[in-house]
N, C-alpha and C positions, 0 to 999 in steps of 0.2 A: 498145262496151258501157261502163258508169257503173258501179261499186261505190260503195255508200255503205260504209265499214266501222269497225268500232268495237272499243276494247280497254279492258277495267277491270279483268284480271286480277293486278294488283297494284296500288302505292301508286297510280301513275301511272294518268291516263284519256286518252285520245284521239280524235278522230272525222277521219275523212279520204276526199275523196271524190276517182275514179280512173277513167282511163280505160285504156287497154291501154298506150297511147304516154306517157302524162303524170299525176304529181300534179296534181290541179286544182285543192285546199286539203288543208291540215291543223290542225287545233285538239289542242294540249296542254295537257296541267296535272298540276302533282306539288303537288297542296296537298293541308291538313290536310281538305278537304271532303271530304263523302261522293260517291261515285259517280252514285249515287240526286241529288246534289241538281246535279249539273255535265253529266251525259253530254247528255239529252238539249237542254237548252239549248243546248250548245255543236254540238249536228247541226243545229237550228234555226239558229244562226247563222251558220255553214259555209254550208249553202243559202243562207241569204237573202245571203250577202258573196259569194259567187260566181255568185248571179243561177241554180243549178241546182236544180229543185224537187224534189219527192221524186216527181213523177211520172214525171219525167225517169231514174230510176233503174234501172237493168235486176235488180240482185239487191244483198241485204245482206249482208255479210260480218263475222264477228265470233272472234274469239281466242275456244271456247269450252273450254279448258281447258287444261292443267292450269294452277290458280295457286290465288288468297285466294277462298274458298270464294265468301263473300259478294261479293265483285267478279265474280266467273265466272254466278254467278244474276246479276248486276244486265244483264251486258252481254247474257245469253242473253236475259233479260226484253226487255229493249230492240230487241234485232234482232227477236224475235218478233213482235212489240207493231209496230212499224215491216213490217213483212212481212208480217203479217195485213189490216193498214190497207191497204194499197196492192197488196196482192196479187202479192208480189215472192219469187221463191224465196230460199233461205237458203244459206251455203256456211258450215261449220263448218271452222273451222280450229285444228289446234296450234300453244296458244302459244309450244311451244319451236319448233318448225318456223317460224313467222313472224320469230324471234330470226335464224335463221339467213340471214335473204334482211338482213337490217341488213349481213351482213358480203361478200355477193357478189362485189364490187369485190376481195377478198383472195385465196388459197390457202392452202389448211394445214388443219384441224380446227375445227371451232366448234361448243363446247361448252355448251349452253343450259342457264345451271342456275337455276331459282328455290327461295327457301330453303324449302321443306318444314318449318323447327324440329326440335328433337328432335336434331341433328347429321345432317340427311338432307335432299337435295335429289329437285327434281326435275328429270329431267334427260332428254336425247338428246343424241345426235351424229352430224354433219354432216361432208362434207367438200366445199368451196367451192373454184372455179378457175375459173371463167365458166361462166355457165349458171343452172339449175336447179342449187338445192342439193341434194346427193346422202345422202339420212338410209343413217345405218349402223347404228342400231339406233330399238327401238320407244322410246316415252315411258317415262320410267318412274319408281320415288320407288325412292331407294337410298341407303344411307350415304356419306360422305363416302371413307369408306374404300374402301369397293368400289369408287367411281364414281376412286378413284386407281391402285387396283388393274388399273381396264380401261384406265386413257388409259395409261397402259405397255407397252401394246400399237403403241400410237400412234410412230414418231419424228420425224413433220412438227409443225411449229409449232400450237401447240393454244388457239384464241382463246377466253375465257371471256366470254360476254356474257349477261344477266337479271341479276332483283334479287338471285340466290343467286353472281353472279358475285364480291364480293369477298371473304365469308366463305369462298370457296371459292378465292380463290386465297392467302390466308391461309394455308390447312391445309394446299395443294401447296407452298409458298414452302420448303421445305427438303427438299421430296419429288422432286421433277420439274421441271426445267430448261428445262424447253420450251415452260411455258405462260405464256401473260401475258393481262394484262385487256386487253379492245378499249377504244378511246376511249371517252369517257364520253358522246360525243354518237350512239354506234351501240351502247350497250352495255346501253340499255332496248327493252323492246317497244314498238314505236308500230302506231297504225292503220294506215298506209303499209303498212308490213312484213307487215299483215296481208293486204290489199288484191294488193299484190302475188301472196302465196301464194294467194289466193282466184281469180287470174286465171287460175292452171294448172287448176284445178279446175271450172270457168265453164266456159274453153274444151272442154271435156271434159265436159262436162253432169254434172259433179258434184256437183249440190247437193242442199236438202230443203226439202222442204216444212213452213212456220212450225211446224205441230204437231210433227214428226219432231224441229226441232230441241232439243238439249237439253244440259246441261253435262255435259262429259267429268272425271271426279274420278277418279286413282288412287289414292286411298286415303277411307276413310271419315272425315268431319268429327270432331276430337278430342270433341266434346259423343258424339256416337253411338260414337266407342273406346270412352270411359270408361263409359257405359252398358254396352255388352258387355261387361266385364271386373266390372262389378258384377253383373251377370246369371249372367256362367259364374262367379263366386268364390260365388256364392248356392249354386251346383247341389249 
């Protein structure tokens, strides 16, 4: 089986295409470009540098959530869009769950946190030792506080990797002793990582269908908070 799969859930964009045994390509980019104007060019090129068409593809996989609102629609649009065309089912995956397969190779805790603003991330936790990473709790948006609160539970080595990873090991750096940042080369989301996750899900006929797909957001885009809070301060 071929995953095409794709991530724009934050700064960073990716496309990387997979078969069960092997990476077959991968295209990154952390620039100031939009998502909208990189993703699909760079699945275009992917195929056409690796000679594998989009016929050739068994299902798309894509990060669809939690992250930057607008990156999480652009990559959903895109797998759809791709999935509709070619008539390929969909495998939705968590971005923090695809964080965790970057750090496989390790043991200890890996704590996927993307920055949420506001002093709150979004976050799960994992605990890796060969294998399938093993989630120990659901996705979720939580203060920085709280999310220090529960790794104290933790006394194995506590790996932080996403883009909320270093304002978060900031705030533990005089709290908690046990955590540290993963390298900086396993410490973003990539397509890979996505792809990987999308493979346990495949194998196991867990996918959707293009329309089903849709972006996973735990909390409501600040434009629609602050609309409610003018709404209920009217009543």
């Amino acid at each position: 089986m071929t995953i095409l799969a794709l991530d724009t859930s934050a700064k960073a964009a990716s496309v990387c295409l997979a078969c069960e045994d092997k990476i077959i390509g991968e295209f990154f980019i952390n620039t100031a470009l939009t998502h909208s104007q990189t993703l699909i060019p760079m699945a275009e090129q992917l195929c056409q540098n690796t000679g594998v068409s989009l016929d050739a593809i068994d299902a798309v996989a894509v990060n669809a959530g939690p992250g930057s609102f607008t990156g999480v629609r652009i990559g959903v649009a895109a797998a759809k869009g791709l999935a509709f065309a070619h008539d390929l089912p969909c495998v939705s995956v968590s971005t923090l769950e695809s964080m965790a397969y970057n750090m496989t190779g390790s043991s200890g805790i890996v704590c996927a946190v993307m920055d949420a603003r506001c002093s709150q991330v979004y976050n799960a936790l994992f605990r890796v030792g060969g294998g399938k990473p093993e989630r120990l709790c659901d996705d979720r948006a939580l203060s920085l506080e709280d999310l220090r609160l529960d790794l104290k539970r933790y006394p194995e080595p506590v790996t932080l990797v996403g883009d909320g990873a270093e304002i978060t090991a900031e705030f533990l750096a005089d709290k908690l002793d046990n955590v540290s940042l993963a390298p900086v080369n396993r410490r973003t989301q990539t397509a890979s990582s996505v792809a990987c996750a999308a493979f346990e899900r495949l194998l196991n006929n867990d996918t959707l269908s293009a329309d089903m797909l849709m972006p996973v957001y735990l909390r409501l885009p600040q434009a629609q908070r602050e609309l409610n809070k003018k709404a209920q301060a009217g009543k």
